[in-house]
C-alpha positions in Angstrom: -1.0 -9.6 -2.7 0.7 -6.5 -3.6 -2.1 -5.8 -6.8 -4.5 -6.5 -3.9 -3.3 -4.0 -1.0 -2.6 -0.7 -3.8 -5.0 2.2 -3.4 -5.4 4.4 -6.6 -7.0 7.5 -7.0 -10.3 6.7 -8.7 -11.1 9.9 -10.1 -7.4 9.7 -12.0 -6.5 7.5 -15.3 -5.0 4.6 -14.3 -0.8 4.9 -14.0 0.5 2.0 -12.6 0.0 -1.7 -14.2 0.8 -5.0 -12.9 1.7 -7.5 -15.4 1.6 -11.2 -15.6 4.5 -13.2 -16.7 3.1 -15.3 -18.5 -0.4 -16.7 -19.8 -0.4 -19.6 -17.6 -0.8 -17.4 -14.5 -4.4 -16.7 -16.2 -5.6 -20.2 -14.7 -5.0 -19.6 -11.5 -7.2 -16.8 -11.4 -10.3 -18.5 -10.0 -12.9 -16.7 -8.5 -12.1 -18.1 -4.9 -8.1 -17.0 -5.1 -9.3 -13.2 -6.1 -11.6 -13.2 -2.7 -9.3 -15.2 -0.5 -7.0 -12.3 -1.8 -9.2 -9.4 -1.3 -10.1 -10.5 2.5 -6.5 -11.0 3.2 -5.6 -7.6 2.0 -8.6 -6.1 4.0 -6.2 -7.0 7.1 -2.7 -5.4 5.2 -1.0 -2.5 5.3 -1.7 -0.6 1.8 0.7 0.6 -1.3 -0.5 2.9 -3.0 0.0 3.3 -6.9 2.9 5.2 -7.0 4.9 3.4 -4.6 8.0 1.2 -5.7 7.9 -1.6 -3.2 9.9 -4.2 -2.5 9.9 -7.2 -5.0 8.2 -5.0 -7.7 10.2 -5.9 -11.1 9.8 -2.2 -12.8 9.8 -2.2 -16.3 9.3 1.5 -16.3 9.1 4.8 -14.4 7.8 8.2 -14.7 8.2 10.9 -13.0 5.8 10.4 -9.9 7.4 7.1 -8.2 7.7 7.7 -4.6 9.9 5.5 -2.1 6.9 3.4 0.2 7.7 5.8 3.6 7.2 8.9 1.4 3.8 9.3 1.9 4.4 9.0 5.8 7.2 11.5 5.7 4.8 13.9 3.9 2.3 13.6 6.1 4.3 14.6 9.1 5.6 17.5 7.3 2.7 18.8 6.0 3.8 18.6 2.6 1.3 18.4 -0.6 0.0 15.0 -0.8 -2.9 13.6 -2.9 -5.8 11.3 -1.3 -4.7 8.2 -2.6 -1.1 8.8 -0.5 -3.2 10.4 2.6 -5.7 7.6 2.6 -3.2 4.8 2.4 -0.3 6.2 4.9 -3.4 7.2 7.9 -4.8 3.7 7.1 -1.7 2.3 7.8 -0.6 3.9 11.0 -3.7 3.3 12.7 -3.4 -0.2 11.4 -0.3 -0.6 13.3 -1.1 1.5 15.9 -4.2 -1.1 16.5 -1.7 -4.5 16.2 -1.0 -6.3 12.6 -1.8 -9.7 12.5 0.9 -12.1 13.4 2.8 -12.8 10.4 1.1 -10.4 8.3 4.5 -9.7 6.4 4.1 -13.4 5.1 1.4 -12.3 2.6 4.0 -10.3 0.5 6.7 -12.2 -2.2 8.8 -9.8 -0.1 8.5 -8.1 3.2 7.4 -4.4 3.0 9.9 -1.7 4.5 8.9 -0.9 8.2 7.4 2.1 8.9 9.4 4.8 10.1 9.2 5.2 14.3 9.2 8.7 13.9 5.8 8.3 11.8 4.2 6.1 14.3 5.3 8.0 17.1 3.9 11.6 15.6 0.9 10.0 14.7 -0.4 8.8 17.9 -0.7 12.5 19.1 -2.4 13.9 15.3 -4.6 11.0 14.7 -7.7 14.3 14.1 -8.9 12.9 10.3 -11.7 11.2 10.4 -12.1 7.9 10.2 -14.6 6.6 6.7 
């Protein structure tokens, strides 16, 4: 779930890389598990790809790993973020803004951090971006 809810910047080479464990994970990859997958994470919060978040095992990290209530932080600040960190922290608020599913914190190995009250709270009163 977590390769399936990470935005990346499309226009960017990719930076982040999700590795199996081993080759026996390969046969579990069946065309049905990928969609059940990608409508489930339709309904999730997003990572995006420079996010450490919980559970990840991190082999390696460069120099543009951000915590996963950066990008909210950021935002409230005005600070310089890219799309990929805009897209995925709006998404998000309005996500919880409009009600999670119930047990939606089941999808993920491990739950995600919550996001910050002060995040949600701001936002309800700036939600101006458009919606795509």
């Amino acid at each position: 779930m977590r390769l399936a809810t990470t935005d990346y910047l499309i226009s960017e080479f990719q930076k982040t890389y999700f590795v199996m464990s081993s080759f026996d994970q390969v046969q579990s990859l069946t065309a049905e598990r990928i969609l059940a997958a990608s409508k489930r994470a339709m309904e999730l919060p997003h990572y995006t790809w420079r996010e450490i978040a919980p559970g990840d095992k991190i082999i390696n990290v460069g120099q543009i790993a951000v915590s996963t209530n950066e990008k909210y932080m950021r935002l409230m600040l005005d600070m310089p973020v890219d799309d990929c960190l805009t897209r995925s922290a709006i998404r998000n608020l309005r996500m919880h803004l409009a009600g999670l599913p119930e047990n939606w914190t089941n999808a993920f190995k491990v739950p995600p951090d919550s996001l910050p009250v002060e995040a949600i709270e701001w936002f309800k009163h700036q939600d101006v971006i458009p919606r795509n």
